[in-house]
MARPAPA-246579 format. One line per field, with one value per residue (C-alpha): chain; x, y, z. Coordinates in nm, 2 decimals. Example, Ala and Ser with C-alpha at 12.3 -4.5 7.8 and 13.67 -1.06 7.14 Angstrom:
REM MARPAPA-246579
pado	(A	A)
u	(1.23	1.37)
v	(-0.45	-0.11)
w	(0.78	0.71)
END
This chain:
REM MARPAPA-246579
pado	(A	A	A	A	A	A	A	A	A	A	A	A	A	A	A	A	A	A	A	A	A	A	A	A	A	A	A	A	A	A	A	A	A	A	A	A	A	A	A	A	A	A	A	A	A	A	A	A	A	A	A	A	A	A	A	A	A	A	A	A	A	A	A	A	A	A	A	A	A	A	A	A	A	A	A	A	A	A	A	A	A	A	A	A	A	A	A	A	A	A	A	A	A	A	A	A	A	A	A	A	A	A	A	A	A	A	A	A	A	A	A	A	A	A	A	A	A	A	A	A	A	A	A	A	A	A	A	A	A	A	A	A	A	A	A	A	A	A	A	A	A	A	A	A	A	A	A	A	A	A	A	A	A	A	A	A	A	A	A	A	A	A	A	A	A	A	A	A	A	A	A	A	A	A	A	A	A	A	A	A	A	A	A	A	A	A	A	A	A	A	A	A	A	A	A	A	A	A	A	A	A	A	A	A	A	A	A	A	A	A	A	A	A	A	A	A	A	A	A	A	A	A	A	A	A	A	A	A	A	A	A	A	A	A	A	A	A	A	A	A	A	A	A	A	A	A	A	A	A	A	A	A	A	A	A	A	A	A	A	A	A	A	A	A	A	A	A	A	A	A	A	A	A	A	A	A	A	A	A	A	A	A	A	A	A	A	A	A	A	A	A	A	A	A	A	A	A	A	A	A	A	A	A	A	A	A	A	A	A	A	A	A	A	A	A	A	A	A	A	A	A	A	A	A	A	A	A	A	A	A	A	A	A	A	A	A	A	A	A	A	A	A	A	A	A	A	A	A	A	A	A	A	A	A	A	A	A	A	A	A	A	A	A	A	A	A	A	A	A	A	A	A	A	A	A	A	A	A	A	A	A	A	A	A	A	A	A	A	A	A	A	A	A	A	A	A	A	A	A	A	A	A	A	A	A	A	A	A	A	A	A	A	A	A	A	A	A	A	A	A	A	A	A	A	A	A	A	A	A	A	A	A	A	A	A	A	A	A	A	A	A	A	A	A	A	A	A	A	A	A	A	A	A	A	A	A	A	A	A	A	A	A	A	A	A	A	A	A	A	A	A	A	A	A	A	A	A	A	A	A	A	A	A	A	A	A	A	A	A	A	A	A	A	A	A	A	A	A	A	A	A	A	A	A	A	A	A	A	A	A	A	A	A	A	A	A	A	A	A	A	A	A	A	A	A	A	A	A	A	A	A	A	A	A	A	A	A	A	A	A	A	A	A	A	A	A	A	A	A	A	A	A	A	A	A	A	A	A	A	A	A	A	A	A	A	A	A	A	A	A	A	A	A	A	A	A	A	A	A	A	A	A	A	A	A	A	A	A	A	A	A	A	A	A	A	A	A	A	A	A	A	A	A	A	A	A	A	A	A	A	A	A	A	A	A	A	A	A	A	A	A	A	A	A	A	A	A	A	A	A	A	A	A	A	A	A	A	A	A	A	A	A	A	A	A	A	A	A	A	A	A	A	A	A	A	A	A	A	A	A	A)
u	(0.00	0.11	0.19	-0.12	-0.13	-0.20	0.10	0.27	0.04	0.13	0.47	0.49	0.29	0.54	0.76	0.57	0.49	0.83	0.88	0.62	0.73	1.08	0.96	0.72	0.94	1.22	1.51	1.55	1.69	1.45	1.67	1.65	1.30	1.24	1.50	1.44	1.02	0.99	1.21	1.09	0.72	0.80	0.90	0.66	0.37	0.47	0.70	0.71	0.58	0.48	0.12	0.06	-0.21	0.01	0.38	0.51	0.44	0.75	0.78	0.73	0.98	1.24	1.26	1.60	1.65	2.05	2.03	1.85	1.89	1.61	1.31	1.04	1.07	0.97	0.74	0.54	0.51	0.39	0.15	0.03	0.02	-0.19	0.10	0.14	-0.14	-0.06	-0.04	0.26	0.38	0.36	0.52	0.82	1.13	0.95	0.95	0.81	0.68	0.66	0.86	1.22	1.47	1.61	1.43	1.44	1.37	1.09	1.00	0.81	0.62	0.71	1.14	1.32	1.64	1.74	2.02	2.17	2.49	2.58	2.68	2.53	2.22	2.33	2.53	2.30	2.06	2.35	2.27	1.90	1.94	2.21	1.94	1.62	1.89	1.96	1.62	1.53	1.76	1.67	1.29	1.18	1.04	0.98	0.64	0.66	0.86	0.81	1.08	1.07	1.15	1.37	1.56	1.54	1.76	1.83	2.13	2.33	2.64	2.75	2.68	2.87	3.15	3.16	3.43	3.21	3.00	3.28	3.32	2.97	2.92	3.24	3.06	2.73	2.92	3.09	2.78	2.58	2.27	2.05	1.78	1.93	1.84	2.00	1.88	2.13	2.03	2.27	2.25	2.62	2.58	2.67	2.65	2.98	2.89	3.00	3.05	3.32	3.54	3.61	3.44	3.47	3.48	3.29	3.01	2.93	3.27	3.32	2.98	3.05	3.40	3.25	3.00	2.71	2.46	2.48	2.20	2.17	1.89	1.99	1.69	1.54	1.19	1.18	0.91	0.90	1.25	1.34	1.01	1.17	1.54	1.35	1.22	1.51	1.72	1.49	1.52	1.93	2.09	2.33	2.26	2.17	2.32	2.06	2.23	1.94	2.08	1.87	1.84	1.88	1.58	1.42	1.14	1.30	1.43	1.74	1.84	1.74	2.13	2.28	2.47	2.17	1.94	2.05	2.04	1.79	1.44	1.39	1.21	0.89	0.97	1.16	0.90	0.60	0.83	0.86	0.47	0.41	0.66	0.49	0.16	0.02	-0.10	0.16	-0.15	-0.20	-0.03	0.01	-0.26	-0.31	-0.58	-0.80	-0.67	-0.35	-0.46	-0.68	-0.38	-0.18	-0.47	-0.47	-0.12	0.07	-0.20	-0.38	-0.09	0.06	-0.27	-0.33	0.02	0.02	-0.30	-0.17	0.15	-0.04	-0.27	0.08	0.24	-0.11	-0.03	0.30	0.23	0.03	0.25	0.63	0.47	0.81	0.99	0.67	0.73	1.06	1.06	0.75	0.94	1.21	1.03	0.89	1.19	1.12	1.42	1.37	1.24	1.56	1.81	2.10	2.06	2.38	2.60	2.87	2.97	3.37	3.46	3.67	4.03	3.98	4.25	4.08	4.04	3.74	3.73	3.77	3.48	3.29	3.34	3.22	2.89	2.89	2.96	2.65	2.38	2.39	2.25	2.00	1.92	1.85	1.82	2.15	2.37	2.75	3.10	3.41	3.58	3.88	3.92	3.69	4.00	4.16	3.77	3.66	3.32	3.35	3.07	3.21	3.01	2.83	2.86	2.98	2.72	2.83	2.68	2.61	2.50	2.30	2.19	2.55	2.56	2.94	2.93	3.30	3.30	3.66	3.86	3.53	3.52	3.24	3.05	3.04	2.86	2.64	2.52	2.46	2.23	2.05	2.01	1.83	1.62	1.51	1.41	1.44	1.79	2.01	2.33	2.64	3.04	3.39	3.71	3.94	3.85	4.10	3.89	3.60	3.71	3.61	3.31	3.15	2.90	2.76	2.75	2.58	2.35	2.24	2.25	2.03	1.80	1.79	1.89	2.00	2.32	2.62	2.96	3.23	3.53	3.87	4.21	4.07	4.39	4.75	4.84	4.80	5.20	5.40	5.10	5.22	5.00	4.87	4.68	4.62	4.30	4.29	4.06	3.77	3.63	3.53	3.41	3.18	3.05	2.96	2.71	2.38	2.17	2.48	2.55	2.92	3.00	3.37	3.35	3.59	3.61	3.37	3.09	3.06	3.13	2.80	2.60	2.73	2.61	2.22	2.19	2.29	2.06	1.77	1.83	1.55	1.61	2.00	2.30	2.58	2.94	3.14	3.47	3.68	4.07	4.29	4.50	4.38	4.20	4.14	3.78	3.65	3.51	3.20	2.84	2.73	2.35	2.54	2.72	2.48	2.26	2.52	2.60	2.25	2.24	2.60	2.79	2.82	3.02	3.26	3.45	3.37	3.61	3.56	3.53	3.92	3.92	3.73	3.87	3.63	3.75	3.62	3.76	4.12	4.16	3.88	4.08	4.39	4.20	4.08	4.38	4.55	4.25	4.33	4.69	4.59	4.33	4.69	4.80	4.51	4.37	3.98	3.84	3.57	3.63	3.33	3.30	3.17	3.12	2.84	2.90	2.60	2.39	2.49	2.44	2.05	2.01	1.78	1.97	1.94	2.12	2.40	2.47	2.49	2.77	2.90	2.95	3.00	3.07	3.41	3.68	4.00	3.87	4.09	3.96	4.22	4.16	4.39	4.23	4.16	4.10	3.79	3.42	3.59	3.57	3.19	3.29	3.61	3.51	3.77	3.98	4.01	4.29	4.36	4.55	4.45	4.64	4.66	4.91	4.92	5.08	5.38	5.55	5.67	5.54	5.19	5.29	5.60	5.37	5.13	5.41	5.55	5.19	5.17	4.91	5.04	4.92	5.18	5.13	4.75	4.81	5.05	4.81	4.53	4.80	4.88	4.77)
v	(0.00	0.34	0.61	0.88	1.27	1.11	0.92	1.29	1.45	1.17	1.29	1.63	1.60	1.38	1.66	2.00	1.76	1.77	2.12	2.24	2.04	2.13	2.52	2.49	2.36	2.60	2.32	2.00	1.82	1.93	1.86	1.48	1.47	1.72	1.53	1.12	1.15	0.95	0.70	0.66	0.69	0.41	0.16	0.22	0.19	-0.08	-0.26	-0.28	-0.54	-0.37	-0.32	-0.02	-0.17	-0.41	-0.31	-0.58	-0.85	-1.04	-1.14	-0.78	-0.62	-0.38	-0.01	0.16	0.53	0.50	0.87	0.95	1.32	1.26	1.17	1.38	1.13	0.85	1.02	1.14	0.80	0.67	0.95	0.89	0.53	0.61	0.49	0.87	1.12	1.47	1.62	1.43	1.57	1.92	1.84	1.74	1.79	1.88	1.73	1.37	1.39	1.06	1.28	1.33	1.44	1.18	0.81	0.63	0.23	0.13	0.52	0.56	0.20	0.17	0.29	-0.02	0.12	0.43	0.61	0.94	0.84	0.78	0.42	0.27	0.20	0.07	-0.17	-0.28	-0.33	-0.56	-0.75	-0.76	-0.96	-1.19	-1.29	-1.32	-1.57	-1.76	-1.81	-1.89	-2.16	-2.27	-2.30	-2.28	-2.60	-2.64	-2.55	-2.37	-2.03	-1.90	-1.63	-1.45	-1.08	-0.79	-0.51	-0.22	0.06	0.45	0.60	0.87	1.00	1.09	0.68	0.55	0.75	0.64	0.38	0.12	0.18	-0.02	-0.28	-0.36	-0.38	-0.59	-0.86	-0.84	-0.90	-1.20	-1.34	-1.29	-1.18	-1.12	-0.99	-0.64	-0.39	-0.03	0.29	0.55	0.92	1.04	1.45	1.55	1.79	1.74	1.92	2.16	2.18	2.05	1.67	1.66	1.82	1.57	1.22	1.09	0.74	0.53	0.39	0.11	-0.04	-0.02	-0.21	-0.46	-0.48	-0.60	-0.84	-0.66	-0.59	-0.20	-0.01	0.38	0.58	0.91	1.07	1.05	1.17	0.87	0.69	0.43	0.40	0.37	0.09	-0.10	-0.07	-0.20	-0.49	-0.56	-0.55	-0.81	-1.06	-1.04	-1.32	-1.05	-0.74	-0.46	-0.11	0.09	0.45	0.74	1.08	1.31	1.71	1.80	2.03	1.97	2.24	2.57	2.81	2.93	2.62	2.34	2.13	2.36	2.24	2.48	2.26	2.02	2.10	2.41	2.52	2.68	2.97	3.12	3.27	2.93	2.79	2.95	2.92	2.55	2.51	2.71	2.49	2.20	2.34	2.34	2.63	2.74	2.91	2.56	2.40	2.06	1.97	1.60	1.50	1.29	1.09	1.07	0.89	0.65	0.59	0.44	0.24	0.11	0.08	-0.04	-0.08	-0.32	-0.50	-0.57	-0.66	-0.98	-1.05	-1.06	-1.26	-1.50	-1.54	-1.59	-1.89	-2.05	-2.03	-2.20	-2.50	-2.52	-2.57	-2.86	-3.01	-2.91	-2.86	-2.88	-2.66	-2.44	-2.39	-2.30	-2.06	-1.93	-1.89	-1.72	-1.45	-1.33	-1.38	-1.66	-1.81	-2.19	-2.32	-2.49	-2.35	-2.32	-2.65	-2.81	-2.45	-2.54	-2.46	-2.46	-2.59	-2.34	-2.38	-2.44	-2.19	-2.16	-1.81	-1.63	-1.61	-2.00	-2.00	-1.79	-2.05	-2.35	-2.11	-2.04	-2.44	-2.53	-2.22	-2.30	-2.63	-2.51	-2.18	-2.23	-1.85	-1.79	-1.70	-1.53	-1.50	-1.31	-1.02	-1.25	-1.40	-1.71	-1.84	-1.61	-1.48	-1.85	-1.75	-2.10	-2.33	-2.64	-2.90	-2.60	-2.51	-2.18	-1.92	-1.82	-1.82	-2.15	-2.27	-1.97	-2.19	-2.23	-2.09	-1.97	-1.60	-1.51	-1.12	-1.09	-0.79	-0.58	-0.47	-0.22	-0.36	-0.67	-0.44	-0.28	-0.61	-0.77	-0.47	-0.50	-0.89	-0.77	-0.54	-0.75	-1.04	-1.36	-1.39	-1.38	-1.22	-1.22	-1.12	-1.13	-0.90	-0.80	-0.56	-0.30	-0.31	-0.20	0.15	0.04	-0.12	0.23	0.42	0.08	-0.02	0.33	0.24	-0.09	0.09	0.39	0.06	-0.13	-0.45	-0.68	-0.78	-0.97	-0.81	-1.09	-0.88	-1.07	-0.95	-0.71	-0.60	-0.54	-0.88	-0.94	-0.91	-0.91	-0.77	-0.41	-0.08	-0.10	-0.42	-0.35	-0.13	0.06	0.35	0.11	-0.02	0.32	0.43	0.14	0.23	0.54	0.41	0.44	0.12	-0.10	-0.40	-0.40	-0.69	-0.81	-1.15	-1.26	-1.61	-1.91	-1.91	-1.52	-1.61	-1.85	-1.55	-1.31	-1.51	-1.58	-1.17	-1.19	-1.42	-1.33	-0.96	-0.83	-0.40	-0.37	-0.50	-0.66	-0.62	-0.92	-0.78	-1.15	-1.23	-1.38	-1.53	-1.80	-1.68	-1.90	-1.96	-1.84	-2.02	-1.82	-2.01	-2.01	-1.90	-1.56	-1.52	-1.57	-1.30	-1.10	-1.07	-0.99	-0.74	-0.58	-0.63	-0.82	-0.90	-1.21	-1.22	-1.13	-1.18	-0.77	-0.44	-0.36	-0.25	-0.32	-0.38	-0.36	-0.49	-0.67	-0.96	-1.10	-0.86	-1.00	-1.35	-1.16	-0.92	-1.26	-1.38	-1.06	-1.05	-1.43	-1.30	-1.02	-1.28	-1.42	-1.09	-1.06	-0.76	-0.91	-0.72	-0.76	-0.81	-0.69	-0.78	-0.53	-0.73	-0.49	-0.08	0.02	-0.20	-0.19	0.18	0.12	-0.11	-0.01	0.20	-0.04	-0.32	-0.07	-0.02	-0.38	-0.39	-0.05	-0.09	0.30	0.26	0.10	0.37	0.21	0.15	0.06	-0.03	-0.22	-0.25	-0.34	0.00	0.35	0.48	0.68	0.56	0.42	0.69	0.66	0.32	0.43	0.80	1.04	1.00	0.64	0.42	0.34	0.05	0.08	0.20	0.56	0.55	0.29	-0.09	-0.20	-0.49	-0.82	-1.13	-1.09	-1.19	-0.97	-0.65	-0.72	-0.76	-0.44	-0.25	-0.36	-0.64	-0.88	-1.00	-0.84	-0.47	-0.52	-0.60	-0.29	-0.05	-0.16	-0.15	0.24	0.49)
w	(0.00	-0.10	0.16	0.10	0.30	0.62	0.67	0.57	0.80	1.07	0.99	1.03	1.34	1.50	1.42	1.56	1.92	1.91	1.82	2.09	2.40	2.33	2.29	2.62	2.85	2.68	2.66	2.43	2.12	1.84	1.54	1.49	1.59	1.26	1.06	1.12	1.19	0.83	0.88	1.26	1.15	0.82	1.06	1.33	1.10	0.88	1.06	1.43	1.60	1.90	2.10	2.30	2.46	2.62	2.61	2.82	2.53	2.54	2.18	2.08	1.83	2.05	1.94	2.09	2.04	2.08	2.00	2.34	2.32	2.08	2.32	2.18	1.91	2.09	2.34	1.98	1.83	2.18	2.24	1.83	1.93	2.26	2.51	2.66	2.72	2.54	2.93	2.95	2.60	2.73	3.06	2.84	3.10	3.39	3.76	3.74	3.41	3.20	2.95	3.07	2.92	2.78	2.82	3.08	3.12	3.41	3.37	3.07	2.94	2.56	2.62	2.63	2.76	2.91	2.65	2.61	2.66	2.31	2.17	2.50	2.32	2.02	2.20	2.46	2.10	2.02	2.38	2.30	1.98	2.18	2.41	2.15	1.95	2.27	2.42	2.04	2.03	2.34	2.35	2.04	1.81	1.47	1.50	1.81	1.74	2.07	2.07	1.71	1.67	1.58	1.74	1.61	1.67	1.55	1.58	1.54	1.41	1.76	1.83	1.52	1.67	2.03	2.05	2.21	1.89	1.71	2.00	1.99	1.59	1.56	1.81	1.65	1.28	1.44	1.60	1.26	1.48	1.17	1.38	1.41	1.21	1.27	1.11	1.10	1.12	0.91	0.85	0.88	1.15	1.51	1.82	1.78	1.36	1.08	1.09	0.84	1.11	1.29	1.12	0.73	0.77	0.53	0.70	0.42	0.42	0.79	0.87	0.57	0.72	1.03	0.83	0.79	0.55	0.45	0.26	0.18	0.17	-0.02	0.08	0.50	0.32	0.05	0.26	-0.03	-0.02	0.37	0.38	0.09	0.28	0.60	0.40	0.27	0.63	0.75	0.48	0.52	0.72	0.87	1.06	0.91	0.87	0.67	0.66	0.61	0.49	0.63	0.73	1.12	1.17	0.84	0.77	0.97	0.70	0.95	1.13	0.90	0.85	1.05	1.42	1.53	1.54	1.73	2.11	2.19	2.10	1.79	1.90	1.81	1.48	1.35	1.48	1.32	1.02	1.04	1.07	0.76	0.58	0.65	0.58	0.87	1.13	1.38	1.61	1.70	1.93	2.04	1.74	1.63	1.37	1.47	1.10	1.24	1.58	1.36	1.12	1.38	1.54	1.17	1.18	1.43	1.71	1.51	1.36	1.73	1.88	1.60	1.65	2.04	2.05	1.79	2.00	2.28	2.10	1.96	2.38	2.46	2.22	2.31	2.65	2.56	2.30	2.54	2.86	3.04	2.81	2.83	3.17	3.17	2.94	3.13	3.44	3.24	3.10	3.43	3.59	3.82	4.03	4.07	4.39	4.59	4.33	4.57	4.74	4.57	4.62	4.79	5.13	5.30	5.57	5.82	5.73	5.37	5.15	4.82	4.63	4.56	4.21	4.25	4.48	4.22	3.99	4.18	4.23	3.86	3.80	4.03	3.93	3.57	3.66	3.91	3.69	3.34	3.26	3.37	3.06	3.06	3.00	3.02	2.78	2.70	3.08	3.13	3.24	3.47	3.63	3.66	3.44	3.20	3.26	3.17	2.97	2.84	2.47	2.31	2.24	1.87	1.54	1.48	1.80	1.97	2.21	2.39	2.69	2.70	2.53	2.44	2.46	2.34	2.46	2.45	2.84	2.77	2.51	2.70	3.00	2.78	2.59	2.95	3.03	2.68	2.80	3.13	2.99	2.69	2.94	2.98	3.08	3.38	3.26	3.41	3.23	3.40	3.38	3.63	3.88	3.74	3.41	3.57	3.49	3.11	3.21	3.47	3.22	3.11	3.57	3.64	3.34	3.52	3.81	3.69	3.51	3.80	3.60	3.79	3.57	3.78	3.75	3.77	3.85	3.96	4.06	4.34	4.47	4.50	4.54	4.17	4.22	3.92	3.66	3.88	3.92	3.59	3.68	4.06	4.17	4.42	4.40	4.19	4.52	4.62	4.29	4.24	4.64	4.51	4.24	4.38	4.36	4.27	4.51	4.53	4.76	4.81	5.02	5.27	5.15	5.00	5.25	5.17	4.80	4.82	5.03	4.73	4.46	4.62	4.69	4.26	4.14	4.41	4.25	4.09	4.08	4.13	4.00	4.16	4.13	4.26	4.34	4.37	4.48	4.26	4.57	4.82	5.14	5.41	5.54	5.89	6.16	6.15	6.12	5.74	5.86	6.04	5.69	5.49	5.66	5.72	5.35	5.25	5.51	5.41	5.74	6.03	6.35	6.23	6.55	6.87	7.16	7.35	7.34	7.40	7.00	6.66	6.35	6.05	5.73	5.38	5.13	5.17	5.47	5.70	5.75	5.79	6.07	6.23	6.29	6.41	6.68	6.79	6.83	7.01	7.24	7.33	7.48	7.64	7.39	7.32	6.99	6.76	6.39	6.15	5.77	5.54	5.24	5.13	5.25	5.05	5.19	5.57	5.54	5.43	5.72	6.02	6.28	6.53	6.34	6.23	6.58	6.65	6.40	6.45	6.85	6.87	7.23	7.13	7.15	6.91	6.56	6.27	5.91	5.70	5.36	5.04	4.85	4.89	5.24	5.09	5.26	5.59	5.80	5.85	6.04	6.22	6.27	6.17	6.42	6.38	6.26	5.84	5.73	5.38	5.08	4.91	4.66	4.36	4.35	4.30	4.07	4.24	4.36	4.53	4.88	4.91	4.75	5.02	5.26	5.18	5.19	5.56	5.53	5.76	6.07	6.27	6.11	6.22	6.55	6.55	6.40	6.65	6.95	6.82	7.10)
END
């Protein structure tokens, strides 16, 4: 079917709803709503399988706006589509509006991922497809195609650009995930000007480069042409880069392709301007034909109602015909933890020297038995992070139903791809590196954060005694940047019994990520009754040792065992302390007051943290006149044991430091 004047109309209104809301609330992106409404509004209308009246549908096409600055784009189409009411339209930016300034996942229903940060959502696109072609493998039948749909994603130049751009489309080439179809908003203009000053790389041959399928659309207002190009993406057994020239701010006389357009309201005279050029009357504001509503109830409301109640028919019969698969892949998709799932995680006995990246890796070993949703790997380190499930398969392009994803030296693509797995459903993602590395991996961590997805951060290598790797491979200051993400479990566990406590408060997640900060050497494990650790995990913190008041020594990880025995030392000299582990500072200091004080013992005059990282978030337990044994430089280069030795980890330096008047 042709497009006819009310798909233009449709058009242009997407365009002055975005004009409007951008002018009302006086701030906003209104260029690449004026310049990419065609290509949005083609695939919207005959494309996207997607149902406003029910936007949780799981098979439901995925829509990313990678180019997040753009969100009057997507808050159009949803209000056109009857997802947001036009009040929310013209509180565009305000206070707890469903409109904000860039979109935000769990905030507005119908924005599958929070972006603005450029290249974040194209990549976490690339982790959306990763998981439809795994739980496709993995459920459907050959008559059952359960899981069966397309991400779809716009970007922008400033995405193509970000570096994780080219870490993410490398991995999608090399994973041939066919089901990813990217529209690039091409209009040679970006924020500062002209793009030529600063990007001229051929698009076409670096996609194909990477193995994917490359169009070009030479005009972003060739409906006919961007529908055929669509068409075309979804028939290719590759993904798809379909590259749309169009004009940032098309329609305003002054501003249309000019770097003018791009990040503040046009003002009333461009504005009235733009109107007229579109034919329509600029003393009306916030105007939608009632054509245009009823175009998209045609459109897209109608096609993703028959397709959601023929999906939901074909999950009817396949319960019947694969009720055990059925009822997996129900649990799954809601996000169901099987009942007793931890039964056969391992516990240590006191005594036992084992590291905790090795007891990560028994919990990993055991969970993907017990957790069939659980689905990871490392960037490069299965190895060295313990993140290998052995007698799994490889996740790769001929078996997407392996559950072994090798990320290859991608840190943050890896992170974002794990948070496009959370959001998209179905999946329990986790992916390793070492701890130092998390500095790659922090915009995609506050993203997860910000999402509350609850993604699993394998991170290794926690501290100076890495050794011989030297300060480039040793963190220091990550353990207090990671504490300062709000919402992000950062838990570093003394030894296996916290290790197994760790991994439950993981997999039990279901609004925060957690960062498992792991040691590459052995620690040995405490005496300590597993119920006390378990609870004190979940809780953050907890009294380990408790022999008297005569000091306190709070501490977390490797250091907690080392503390332990410097108290049982000090027991011999007749000094009786208390050793707390703070596996969890974020979530001790949301604990009730009365619990905190339990742990805290305020009353107790010598407190001394010691800690193999920066000194930064340990005041709050010592107070600040209390005693540091904790590092504020970088590492050094030489076998692990002697750097720790000469950092002052050692039994007899804790005993000194608590000793100190």
């Amino acid at each position: 079917m042709a497009f006819d004047k009310t798909d233009q109309l449709a058009i242009n209104r997407i365009r002055t709803l975005s004009i409007d809301a951008i002018e009302k609330a006086n701030s906003g992106h209104p260029g690449l709503p004026m310049g990419a409404a065609p290509m949005a509004y083609t695939l919207w209308s005959r494309h996207l399988n997607f149902n406003p009246n029910s936007m949780s549908w799981f098979d439901r096409d995925r829509f990313v706006l990678s180019a997040g600055h753009g969100s009057m784009l997507i808050y159009s189409l949803l209000h056109l589509a009857g997802g947001l009411e036009l009040e929310e339209i013209k509180n565009f930016r305000q206070y707890e509006s469903k409109t904000p300034g860039h979109p935000e996942f769990k905030h507005t229903e119908g924005v599958e991922i929070t972006t603005g940060p450029l290249g974040q959502g194209f990549a976490m696109s690339v982790g959306m497809a990763m998981a439809e072609k795994h739980l496709a493998a993995k459920y459907n039948t050959g008559e059952f195609k359960v899981v069966d749909h397309f991400t779809y994603v716009l970007a922008s130049d400033g995405d193509l650009m970000e570096g994780i751009s080219h870490e993410a489309a490398s991995l999608a080439g090399h994973l041939n995930l066919d089901n990813l179809i990217v529209l690039y908003d091409s209009n040679d203009i970006s924020l500062d000007g002209d793009l030529d000053k600063s990007f001229s790389e051929d698009i076409g041959k670096r996609f194909e480069a990477y193995g994917w399928d490359y169009q070009l659309v030479k005009d972003g207002n060739d409906l006919e042409e961007i529908d055929q190009a669509i068409s075309n993406a979804k028939a290719a057994d590759k993904p798809s880069m379909i590259e749309v020239k169009t004009v940032i701010g098309y329609g305003a006389p002054t501003k249309s392709g000019k770097s003018d357009a791009h990040g503040a309201p046009l003002g009333p005279d461009e504005r009235k301007a733009a109107f007229e050029y579109y034919g329509l009357d600029p003393e009306e504001s916030f105007k939608v034909e009632d054509e245009v509503y009823k175009r998209f109830n045609e459109t897209l409301n109608k096609r993703g109602n028959e397709a959601q109640e023929a999906w939901l028919d074909l999950v009817e019969e396949y319960s019947k015909a694969e009720p055990e698969k059925a009822a997996e892949f129900k649990a799954a998709i809601n996000e169901e933890v099987p009942a007793g799932y931890d039964e056969a995680l391992p516990k240590y006995e006191a005594g036992t020297k084992k590291a905790t990246r090795g007891t990560s890796g028994d919990m990993i070993q055991e969970l993907s038995k017990s957790v069939p949703s659980l689905f990871g790997g490392a960037a490069d380190l299965a190895g060295s992070n313990k993140t290998a499930v052995s007698g799994e398969e490889d996740f790769s392009k001929d078996n997407y139903g392996g559950r072994n994803i090798w990320f290859g030296v991608r840190e943050f693509a890896m992170a974002s791809a794990l948070n496009g797995m959370s959001a998209h459903g179905g999946i329990k993602p986790y992916g390793g590196t070492f701890f130092v590395f998390s500095d790659y991996l922090k915009p995609a961590m506050r993203l997860s954060a910000l999402m509350k997805l609850p993604v699993t951060y394998v991170l290794t290598h926690d501290s100076i005694a890495v050794g011989e790797d030297g300060p480039t491979h040793e963190p220091v200051e990550q353990l207090a940047g990671l504490r300062a993400i709000p919402n992000l479990n950062t838990i570093r566990p003394a030894d296996g019994n916290e290790t197994r406590a760790a991994w439950k408060v993981a997999i039990e997640a279901t609004d925060a990520p957690t960062a498992l900060v792991l040691t590459r050497q052995d620690v040995e494990v405490t005496d300590a009754d597993y119920d006390t650790v378990e609870e004190g995990v979940k809780r953050g913190g907890y009294i380990i040792y408790d022999e008297g008041d005569d000091a306190i020594v709070f501490a977390s990880g490797s250091e907690v065992p080392l503390a332990v025995n410097a108290a049982e030392k000090l027991k011999e000299q007749g000094v009786k302390i208390k050793v707390a582990s703070i596996p969890n500072m974020q979530a001790f200091m949301k604990q009730d007051q009365s619990y905190k004080d339990s742990v805290l013992n305020k009353h107790i005059a010598n407190r001394t943290a010691v800690e193999m990282a920066a000194s930064f978030g340990w005041h709050q337990f010592t107070g600040i006149d209390g005693k540091l044994l904790t590092i504020d430089t970088f590492g050094a280069s030489a076998p692990g044991n002697i750097v720790v030795e000469k950092y002052g980890f050692t039994v007899e330096q804790v005993m000194r430091t608590v000793l100190e008047k």
